[in-house]
C-alpha positions as CSV (number, residue, x, y, z in Angstrom):
1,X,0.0,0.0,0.0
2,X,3.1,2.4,1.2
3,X,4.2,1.7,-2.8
4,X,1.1,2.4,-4.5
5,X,0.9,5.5,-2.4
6,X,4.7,6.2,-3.3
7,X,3.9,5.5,-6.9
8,X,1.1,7.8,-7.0
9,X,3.1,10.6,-5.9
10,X,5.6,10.1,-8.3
11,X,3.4,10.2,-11.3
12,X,1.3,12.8,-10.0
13,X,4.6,15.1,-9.7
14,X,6.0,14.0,-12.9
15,X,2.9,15.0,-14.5
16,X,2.5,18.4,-12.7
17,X,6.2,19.0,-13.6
18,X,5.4,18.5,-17.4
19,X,2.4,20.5,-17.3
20,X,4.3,23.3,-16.0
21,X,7.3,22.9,-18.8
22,X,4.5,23.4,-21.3
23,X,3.3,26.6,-19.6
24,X,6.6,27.6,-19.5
25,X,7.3,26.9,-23.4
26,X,4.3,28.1,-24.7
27,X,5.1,32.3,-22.5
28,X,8.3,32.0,-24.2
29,X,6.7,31.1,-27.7
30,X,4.1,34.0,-27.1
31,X,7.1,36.4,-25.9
32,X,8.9,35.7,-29.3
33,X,6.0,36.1,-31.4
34,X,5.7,39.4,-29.7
């Protein structure tokens, strides 16, 4: 159960983490464009 928890975590975070590279990419794609 501790792993499954652990694993949730991880993949949860990841995900968040990618999420937030897009943002990221797309403000600086914008900022060009600008």
């Amino acid at each position: 159960m501790f792993w499954l928890g652990c694993f949730i975590g991880y993949c949860v975070g990841t995900t968040f983490c990618l999420l937030l590279m897009i943002q990221v990419m797309k403000a600086k794609e914008v900022k060009e464009l600008d």
